[in-house]
PAGU-814578 format. One record per residue: residue in three letters; y, x, z of N, C-alpha, C in turn. Coordinates in steps of 0.2 Angstrom, whole numbers, plus 5000, padded with zeros to 4 digits. Atoms other than C-alpha are relative to their C-alpha. Layout:
N
alaYXZYXZYXZ
...
This chain:
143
unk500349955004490957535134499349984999
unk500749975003489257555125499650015003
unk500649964997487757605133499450034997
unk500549985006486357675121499450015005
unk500449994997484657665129499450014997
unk500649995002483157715125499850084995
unk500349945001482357885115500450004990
unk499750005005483657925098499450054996
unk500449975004482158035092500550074996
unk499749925002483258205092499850055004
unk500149964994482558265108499250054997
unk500649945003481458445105499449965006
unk500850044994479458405114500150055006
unk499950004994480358515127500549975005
unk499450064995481758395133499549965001
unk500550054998480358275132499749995007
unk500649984994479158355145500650005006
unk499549974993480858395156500249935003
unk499950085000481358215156499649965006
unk500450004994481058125172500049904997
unk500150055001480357965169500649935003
unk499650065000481657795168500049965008
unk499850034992481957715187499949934996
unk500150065003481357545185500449965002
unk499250064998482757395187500050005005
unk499750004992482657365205500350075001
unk499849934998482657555208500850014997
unk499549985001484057585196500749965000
unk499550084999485157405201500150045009
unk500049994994484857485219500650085000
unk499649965001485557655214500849984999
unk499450005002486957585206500449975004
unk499650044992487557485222500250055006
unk499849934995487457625232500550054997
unk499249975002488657725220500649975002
unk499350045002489757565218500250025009
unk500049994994489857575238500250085003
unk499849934998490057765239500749994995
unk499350015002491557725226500649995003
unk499550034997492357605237500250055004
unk499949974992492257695252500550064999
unk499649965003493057845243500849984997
unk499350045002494357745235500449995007
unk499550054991494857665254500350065001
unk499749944996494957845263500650034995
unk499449965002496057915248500649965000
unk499650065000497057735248500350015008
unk499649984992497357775267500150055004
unk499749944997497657925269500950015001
unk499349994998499657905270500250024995
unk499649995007500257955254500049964994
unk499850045004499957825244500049925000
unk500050064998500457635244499849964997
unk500150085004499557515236499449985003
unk500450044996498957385246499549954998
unk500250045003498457275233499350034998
unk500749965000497057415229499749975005
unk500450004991496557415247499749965001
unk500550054998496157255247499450004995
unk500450005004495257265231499450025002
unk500349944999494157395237499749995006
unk500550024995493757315255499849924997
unk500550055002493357155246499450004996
unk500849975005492157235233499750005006
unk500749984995491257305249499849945006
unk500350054996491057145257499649964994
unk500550045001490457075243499350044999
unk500549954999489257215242499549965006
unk500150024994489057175259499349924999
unk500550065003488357015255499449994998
unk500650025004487057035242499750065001
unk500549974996486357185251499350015004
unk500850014997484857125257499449974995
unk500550025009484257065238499950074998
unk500149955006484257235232499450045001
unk500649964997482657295241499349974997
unk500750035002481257195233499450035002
unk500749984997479457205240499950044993
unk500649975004478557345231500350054995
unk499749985005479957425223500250095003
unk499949944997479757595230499650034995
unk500049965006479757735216500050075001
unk500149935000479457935214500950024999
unk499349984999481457945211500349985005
unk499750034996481857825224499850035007
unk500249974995482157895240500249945006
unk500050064996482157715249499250025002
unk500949974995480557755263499649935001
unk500350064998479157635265500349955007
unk499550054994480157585283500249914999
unk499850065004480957465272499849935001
unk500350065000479657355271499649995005
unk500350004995478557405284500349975007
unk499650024995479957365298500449964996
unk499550035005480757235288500449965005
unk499550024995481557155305500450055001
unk499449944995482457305311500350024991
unk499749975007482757355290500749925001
unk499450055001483657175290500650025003
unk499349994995484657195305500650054998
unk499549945001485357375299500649954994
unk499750055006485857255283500549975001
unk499350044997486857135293500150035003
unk499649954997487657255302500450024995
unk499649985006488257335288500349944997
unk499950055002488557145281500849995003
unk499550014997489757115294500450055002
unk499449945001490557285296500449994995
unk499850025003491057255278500449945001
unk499650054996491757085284500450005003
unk499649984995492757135297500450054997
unk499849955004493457275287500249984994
unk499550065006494157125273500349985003
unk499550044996494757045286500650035004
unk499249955000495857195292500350024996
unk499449965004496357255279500649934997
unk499250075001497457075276500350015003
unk499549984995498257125289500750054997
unk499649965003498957255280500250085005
unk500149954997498857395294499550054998
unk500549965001498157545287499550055005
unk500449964995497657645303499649955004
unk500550054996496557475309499750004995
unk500450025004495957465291499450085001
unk500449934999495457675293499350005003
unk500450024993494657615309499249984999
unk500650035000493557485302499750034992
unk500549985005493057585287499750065002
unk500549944998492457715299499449975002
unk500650034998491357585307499549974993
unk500250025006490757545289499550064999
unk500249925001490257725286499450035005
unk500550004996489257735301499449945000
unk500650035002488157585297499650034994
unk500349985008487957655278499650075004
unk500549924999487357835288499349975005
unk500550034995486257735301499449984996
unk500550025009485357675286499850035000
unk500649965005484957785278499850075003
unk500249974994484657895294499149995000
unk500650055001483157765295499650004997
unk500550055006482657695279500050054993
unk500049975009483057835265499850085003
């Protein structure tokens, strides 16, 4: 699809004023990773819940999140903290311990592709609970 951005000049000078100013790329590249991620992780639990078989999903859906996994630690740029964003100075202020949550979550994701090859859905459930507690640890933290 299309995206249309920018201001079509139909809005009244009160949707103007209402209007919260545009999230800058990191911010809204950071937003939208965290969606993609909150998607996967939604997709997995309804993919494992036992009523439906497609494991070819499954995999799908734990290897998005490892690739997430991966490029995770690019999405925080120095300096990119915004009035919409609720990523917290911590970030950059503890940038060892912000890392380590990082690769934690990295290699959850990880481990959690590498079971679901397996094809066992109550190991994959397992390691998409341990997934789920890195993403809350996070942002326990840092958001």
């Amino acid at each position: 699809g299309v995206m249309l951005v920018g201001n079509t000049g139909n809005l009244s000078a009160q949707g103007d004023s209402n209007r919260q100013a545009a999230d800058p790329p990191a911010v809204a590249y950071r937003k939208a990773m965290m969606r993609s991620n909150s998607a996967h992780v939604s997709s997995l639990r309804a993919l494992l819940g036992g009523e439906l078989n497609l494991p070819a999903h499954v995999l799908h859906h734990t290897a998005a999140l490892e690739a997430n996994g991966r490029i995770s630690a690019h999405i925080f740029p120095e300096g990119s903290t915004h009035p919409n964003s609720r990523a917290m100075d911590e970030i950059w202020n503890k940038k060892d311990e912000f890392a380590a949550q990082v690769t934690v979550f990295a290699d959850a994701t990880r481990t959690l592709n590498a079971i679901a090859q397996r094809g066992f859905n109550d190991q994959t459930l397992a390691a998409l609970t341990v997934v789920r507690q890195t993403c809350r640890a996070c942002h326990t933290a840092f958001r």
